[in-house]
C-alpha positions in Angstrom: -9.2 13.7 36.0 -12.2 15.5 36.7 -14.3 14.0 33.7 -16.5 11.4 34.4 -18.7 8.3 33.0 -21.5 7.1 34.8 -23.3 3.5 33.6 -26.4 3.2 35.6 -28.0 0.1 34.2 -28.3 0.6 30.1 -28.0 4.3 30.7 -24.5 6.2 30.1 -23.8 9.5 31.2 -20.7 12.1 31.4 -20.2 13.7 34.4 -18.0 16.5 36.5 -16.3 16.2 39.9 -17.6 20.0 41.5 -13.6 19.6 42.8 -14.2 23.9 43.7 -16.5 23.9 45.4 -16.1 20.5 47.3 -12.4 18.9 47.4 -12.3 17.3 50.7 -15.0 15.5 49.2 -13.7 15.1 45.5 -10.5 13.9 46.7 -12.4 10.9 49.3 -14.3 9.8 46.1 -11.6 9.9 43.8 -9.9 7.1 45.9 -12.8 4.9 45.0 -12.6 4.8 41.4 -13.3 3.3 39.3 -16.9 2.9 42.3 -19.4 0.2 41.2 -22.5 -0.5 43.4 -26.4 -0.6 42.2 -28.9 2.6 43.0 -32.3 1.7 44.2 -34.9 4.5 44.3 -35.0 6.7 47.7 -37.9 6.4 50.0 -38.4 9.6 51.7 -36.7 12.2 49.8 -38.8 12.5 46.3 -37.8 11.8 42.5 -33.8 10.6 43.1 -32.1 7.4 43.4 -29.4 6.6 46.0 -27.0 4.1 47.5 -27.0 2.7 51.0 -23.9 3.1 52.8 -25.0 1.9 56.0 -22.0 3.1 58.8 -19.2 3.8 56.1 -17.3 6.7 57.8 -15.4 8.6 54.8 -14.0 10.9 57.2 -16.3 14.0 55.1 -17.9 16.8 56.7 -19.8 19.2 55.2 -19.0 21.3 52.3 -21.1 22.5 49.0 -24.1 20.7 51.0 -27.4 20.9 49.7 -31.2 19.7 50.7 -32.6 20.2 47.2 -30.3 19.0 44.4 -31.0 19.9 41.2 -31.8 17.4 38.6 -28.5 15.9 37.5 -27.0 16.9 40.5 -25.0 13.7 43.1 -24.4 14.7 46.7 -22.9 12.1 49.5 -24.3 12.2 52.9 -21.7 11.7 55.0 -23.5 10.3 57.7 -24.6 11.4 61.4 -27.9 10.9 62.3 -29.0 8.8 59.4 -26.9 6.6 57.2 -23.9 7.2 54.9 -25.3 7.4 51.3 -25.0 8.7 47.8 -27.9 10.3 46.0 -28.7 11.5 42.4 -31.3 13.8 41.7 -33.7 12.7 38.5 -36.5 15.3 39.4 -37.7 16.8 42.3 -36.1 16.0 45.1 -36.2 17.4 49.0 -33.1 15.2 51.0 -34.3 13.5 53.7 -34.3 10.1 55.8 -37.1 9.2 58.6 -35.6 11.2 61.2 -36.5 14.3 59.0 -34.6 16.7 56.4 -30.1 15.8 55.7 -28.0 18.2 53.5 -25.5 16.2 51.4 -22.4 17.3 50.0 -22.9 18.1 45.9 -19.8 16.7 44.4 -20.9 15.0 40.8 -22.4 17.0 38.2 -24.1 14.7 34.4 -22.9 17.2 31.8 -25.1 14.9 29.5 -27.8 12.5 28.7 -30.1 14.9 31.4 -32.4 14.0 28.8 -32.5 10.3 29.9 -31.9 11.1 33.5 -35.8 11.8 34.5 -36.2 8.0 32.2 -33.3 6.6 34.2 -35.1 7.2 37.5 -38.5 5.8 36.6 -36.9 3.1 35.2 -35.2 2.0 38.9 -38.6 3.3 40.5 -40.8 0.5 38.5 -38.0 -1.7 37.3 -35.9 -1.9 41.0 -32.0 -1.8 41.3 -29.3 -1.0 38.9 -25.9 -1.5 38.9 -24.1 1.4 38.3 -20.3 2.5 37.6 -18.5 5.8 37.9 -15.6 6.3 36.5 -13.0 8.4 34.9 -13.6 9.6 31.5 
């Protein structure tokens, strides 16, 4: 079960858990399928989109963690000193919240459509919010 599809607004992608190099984290999010919530674009951190989680605790720590996810790339945040959230990188991107630079935990890989990703994330920067789904493939 380590296939994935993600719908982000008319956009579908397949995706990989990273369950190597992040299971603690793999197995949390697993629990959570199939996860529906809408992305809005990030405000500090560059060309990505994420999803507020406010105080959510997921009991995660971190592992796999990253500052500079690649395009395609998802990483959780699992909170701390800013709050819980789920990014995906469309571009350049350089993780951080007002209180300055956060690492999150890369745990979702798009194995396709990367050619609609960059599209994608304009589309929720000029358009706004979009719901989107993961899932098991």
């Amino acid at each position: 079960m380590d296939k994935l599809r993600i719908t982000a607004g008319s956009f579908v992608f397949d995706a990989k858990f990273e369950t190597e190099l992040a299971p603690k984290t793999v197995a949390v999010f697993k629990k959570l399928l199939p996860y529906e919530q809408k992305v809005i674009h990030v405000r500090w951190s560059g060309e990505g989109v994420w999803v507020p989680l406010g105080e959510l605790d997921l009991g995660l720590t971190y592992e796999n963690h990253t500052s500079y996810p690649h395009p395609g790339q998802m990483i959780v945040y699992p909170g701390g000193i800013s709050e819980t959230e789920i990014l995906l990188s469309y571009g350049a991107v350089h993780f951080a919240s007002k209180l300055g630079q956060l690492a999150g935990n890369h745990f979702i890989t798009l194995t396709s459509g990367l050619d609609r990703l960059y599209e994608f994330g304009r589309a929720v920067l000029y358009e706004g919010a979009k719901p989107i789904r993961i899932e098991a493939a």
